[in-house]
C-alpha positions in Angstrom: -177.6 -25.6 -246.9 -176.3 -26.1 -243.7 -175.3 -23.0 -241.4 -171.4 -23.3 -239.6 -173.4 -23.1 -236.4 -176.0 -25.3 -236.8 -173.0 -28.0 -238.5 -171.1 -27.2 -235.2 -174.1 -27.5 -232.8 -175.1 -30.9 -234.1 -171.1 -32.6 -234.1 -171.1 -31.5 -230.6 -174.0 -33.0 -229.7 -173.3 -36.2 -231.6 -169.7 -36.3 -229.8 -171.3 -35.4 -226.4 -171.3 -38.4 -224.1 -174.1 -40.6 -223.6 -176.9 -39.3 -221.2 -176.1 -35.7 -221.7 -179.2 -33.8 -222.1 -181.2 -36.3 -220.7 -181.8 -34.6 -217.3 -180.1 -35.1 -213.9 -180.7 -38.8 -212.9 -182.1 -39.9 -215.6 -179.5 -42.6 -218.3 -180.4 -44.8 -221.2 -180.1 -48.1 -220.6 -177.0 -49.8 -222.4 -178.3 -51.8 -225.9 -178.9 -55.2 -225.2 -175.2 -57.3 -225.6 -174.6 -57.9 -229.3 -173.3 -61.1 -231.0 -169.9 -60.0 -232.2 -170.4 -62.8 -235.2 -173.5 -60.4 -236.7 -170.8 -58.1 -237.7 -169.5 -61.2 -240.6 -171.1 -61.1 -243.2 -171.5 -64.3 -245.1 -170.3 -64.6 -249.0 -172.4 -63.7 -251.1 -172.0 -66.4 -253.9 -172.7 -68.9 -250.7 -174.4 -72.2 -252.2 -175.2 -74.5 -249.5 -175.6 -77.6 -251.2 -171.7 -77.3 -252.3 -170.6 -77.3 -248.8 -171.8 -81.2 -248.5 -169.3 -83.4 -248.2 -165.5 -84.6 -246.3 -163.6 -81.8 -244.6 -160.5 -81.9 -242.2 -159.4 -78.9 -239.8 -156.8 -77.6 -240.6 -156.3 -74.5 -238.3 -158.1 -73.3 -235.6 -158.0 -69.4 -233.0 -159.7 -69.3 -230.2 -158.8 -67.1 -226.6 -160.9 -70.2 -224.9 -159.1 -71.0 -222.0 -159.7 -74.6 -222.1 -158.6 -74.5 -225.8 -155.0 -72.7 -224.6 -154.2 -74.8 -221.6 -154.8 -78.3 -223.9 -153.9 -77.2 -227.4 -151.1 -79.9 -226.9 -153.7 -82.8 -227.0 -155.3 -81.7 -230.0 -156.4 -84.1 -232.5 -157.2 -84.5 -235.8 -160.8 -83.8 -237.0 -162.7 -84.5 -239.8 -166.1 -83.4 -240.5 -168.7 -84.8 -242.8 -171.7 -81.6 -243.9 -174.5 -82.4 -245.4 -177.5 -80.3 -246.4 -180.5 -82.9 -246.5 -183.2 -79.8 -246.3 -181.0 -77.1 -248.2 -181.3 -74.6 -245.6 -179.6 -76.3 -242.3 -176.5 -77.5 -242.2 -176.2 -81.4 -240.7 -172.4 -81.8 -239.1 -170.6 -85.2 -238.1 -167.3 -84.5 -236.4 -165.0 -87.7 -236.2 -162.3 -87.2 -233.6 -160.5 -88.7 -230.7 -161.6 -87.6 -227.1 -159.0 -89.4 -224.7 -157.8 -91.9 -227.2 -161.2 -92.7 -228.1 -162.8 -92.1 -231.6 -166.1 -90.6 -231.3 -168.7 -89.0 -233.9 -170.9 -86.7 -232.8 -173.7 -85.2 -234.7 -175.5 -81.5 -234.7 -177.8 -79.9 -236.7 -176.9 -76.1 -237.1 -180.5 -74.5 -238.1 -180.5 -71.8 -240.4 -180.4 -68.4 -238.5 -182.2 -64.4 -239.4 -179.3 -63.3 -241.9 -177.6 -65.4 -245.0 -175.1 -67.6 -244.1 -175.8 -67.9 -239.9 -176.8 -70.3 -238.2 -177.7 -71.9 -235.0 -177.2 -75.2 -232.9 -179.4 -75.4 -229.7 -178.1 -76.8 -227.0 -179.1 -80.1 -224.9 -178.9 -77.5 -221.6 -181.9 -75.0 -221.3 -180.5 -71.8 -223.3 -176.9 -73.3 -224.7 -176.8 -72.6 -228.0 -173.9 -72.0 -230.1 -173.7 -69.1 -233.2 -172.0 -70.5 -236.3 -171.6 -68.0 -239.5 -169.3 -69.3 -243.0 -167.6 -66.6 -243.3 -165.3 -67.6 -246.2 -165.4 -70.5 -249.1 -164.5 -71.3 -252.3 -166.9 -74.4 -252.4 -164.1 -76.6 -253.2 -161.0 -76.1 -251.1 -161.5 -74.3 -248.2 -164.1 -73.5 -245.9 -163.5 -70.6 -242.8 -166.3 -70.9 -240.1 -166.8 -68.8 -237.1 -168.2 -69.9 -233.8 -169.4 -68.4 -230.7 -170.5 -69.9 -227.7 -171.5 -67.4 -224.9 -168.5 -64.9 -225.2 -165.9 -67.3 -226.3 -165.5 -67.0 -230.0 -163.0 -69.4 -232.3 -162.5 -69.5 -236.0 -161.4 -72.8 -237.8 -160.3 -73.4 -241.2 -161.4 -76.3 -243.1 -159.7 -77.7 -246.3 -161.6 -80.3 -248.5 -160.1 -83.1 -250.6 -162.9 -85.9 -252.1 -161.2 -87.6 -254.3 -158.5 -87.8 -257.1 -158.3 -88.0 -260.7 -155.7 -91.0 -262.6 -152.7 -88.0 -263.1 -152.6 -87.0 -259.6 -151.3 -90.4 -257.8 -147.8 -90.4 -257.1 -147.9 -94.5 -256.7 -144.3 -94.9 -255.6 -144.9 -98.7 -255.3 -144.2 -99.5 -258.7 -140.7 -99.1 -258.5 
């Protein structure tokens, strides 16, 4: 066991700022900038392969400034996954840019830890950091995005089709 001193001696030196002991002049070099979006961890009942199919936005946080001064021309957005290899994550978003409907299509490859992945860029080191942070497979999907040091999270619901006892057909009145 442990002596008080020794107890004492190391909390002070793990509360003592950085550098101190180090010498005069001399610093350790700040750790290389970290992706805040390493710190979410994906589920761990994640199945890839249920992800496939039709969802629409439904919510959306961002501090983008582009994103704060236009949020009044937002439009809807639907988004077709598929998982043709099992381990990327294809993505067609269908939405209106200026009145326009366009599709555009990205491939998010898979990244080092469960549930991350990656889209590179057309420009020489753009990439974008995508994690799935929450789903139940069938309803919802939360997804978390960062681009440089702008980070947004959106929330996508899912709805493929119906069974005969949910259509409320109000034509046959």
């Amino acid at each position: 066991m442990l002596s008080r001193g020794v107890l004492l001696l190391l909390a002070l030196l793990l509360a003592a700022p950085p550098g101190l002991g180090q010498g005069p002049g001399r610093r350790r070099r700040p750790p290389p900038p970290q992706s805040l979006l390493e710190k979410v961890a994906a589920p761990a009942e994640l199945r890839l392969p249920e992800l496939a199919g039709r969802w629409f936005l439904v919510g959306m946080a961002s501090r983008c400034s582009f994103l704060a001064e236009h949020s009044h021309r937002l439009e809807a957005t639907a988004v077709t996954v598929t998982t043709g290899d099992g381990q990327s994550l294809d993505i067609s978003t269908f939405r209106k840019l200026d009145g326009i409907c366009w599709e555009i299509r990205q491939r998010y490859l898979p990244a080092q830890a469960r549930g991350h992945f990656l889209l590179k860029g057309r420009a020489h080191g753009s990439k974008v950091d995508m994690v799935v942070g929450e789903t139940d497979h069938s309803s919802y999907t939360i997804l978390y995005y960062q681009k440089g040091q702008s980070i947004s999270v959106k929330l996508y619901g899912f709805c493929d089709s119906t069974d005969e006892f949910h259509i409320l057909d109000e034509m046959k009145l």
